[in-house]
C-alpha positions, 0 to 999 in steps of 0.5 A: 491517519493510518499510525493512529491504527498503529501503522509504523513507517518501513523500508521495504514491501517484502512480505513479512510474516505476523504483519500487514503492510500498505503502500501509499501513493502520492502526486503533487504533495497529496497522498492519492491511493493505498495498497494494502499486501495480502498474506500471499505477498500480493497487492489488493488495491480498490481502482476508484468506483471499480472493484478491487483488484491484485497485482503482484507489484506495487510497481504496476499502478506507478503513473501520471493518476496515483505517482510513486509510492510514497510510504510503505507502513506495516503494523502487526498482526494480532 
């Protein structure tokens, strides 16, 4: 879904000037949540019918609910 808006796989979570990145989540073979990197190098994240949150790594939601980070795709900015 997410390359359809023109999301390409990448290697790392770095910030990286003129693009936006995400990270998706998944357990089991089934993707479970996604981040998404704000301009600051920060992590905003919406923790089901809570509000969103910021974290400063996408280690911090890694567990038994969401699992590892399972892709990290960028696109760039317009």
């Amino acid at each position: 879904m997410f390359m359809t808006l023109g999301f390409s796989v990448c290697s790392d979570s770095d910030a990286e000037q003129g693009y936006e990145k995400i990270a998706v989540y998944g357990l089991d073979g089934e993707y479970t949540h996604v981040a998404r990197q704000l301009e600051t190098g920060k992590w905003t994240s919406k923790i089901g019918a809570l509000e969103d949150i910021e974290h400063d790594t996408l280690e911090g939601l890694i567990g038994t609910e969401y699992g590892p980070v399972e892709k990290l795709l960028r696109r760039k900015i317009p």
